[in-house]
Structures are given as structure tokens and as C-alpha cells.
C-alpha positions in Angstrom: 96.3 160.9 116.9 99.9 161.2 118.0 102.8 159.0 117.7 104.6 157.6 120.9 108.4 157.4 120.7 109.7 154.3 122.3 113.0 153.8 123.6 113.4 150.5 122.4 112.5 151.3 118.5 116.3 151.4 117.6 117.7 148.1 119.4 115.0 145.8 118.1 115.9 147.6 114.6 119.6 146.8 115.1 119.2 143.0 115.9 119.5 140.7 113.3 117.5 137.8 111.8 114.0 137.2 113.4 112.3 139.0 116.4 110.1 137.3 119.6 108.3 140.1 121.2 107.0 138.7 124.8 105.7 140.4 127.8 102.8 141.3 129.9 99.7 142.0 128.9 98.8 145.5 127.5 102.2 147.0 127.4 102.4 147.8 123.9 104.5 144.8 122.2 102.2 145.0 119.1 102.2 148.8 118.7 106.3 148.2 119.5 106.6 145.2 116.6 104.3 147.3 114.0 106.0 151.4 114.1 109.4 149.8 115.1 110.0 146.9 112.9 109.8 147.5 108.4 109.1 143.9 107.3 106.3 142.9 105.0 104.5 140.6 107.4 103.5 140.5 110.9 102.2 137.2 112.4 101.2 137.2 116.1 100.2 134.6 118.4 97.8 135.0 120.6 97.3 133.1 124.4 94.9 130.9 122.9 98.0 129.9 120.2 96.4 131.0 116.9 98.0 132.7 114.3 96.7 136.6 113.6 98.1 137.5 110.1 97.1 140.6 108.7 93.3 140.8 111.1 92.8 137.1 110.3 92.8 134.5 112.8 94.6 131.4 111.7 94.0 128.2 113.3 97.2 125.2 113.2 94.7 123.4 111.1 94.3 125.8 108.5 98.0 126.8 107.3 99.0 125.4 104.0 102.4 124.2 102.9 103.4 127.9 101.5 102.9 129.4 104.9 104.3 126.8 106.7 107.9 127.7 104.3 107.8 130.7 106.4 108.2 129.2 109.9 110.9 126.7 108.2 108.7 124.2 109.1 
């Protein structure tokens, strides 16, 4: 398998603080947030508005008072 260089790899590095990756569907925006961005955790929301940490699907109901520290919450 090969890896795809993408243009946009060094300006979402250079912003600071947190990152919202939008768009249409099936242009890459989790391939883009995994090889482009370093950080220990990855949590993406899906149309249906759960949570997918790590290949788990979160529901709202489910998160717990540590996780919800992480959204400042």
C-alpha cells in the first residue's frame, strides 16, 4: 500500500489549538485527520452524531465524567 501526499498536511499542522475537519462525503477527511495530525486521540462524529473513539461507537448516553473533561464539558 502506498501513502498519498496531501496538500493540506502542513496547514492543518500549523494551526493551533483544536481541529474540525468537515466536508463531503468520501473525500478523505479521516485519512487527512489520522497521517496529518500527531495527537494521541482521535474522536469522530458520525451523521448519526455518535462518537467513534479508537473503532468504538460511543453513544451521548454512554460517556462518563472523564471523557466528558475532554470536550470541556
Amino acid at each position: 500500500m502506498f501513502d498519498i501526499r496531501r496538500k493540506e498536511c502542513n496547514e492543518i499542522r500549523n494551526l493551533k489549538d483544536w481541529r474540525l475537519i468537515y466536508g463531503r462525503r468520501k473525500v478523505g477527511k479521516t485519512y487527512l485527520a489520522m497521517k496529518c495530525l500527531n495527537f494521541d486521540e482521535y474522536y469522530l462524529i458520525s451523521k448519526t452524531l455518535s462518537i467513534i473513539h479508537e473503532n468504538n461507537e460511543l453513544s451521548l448516553k454512554v460517556i462518563n465524567k472523564t471523557e466528558l473533561k475532554i470536550f470541556n464539558l
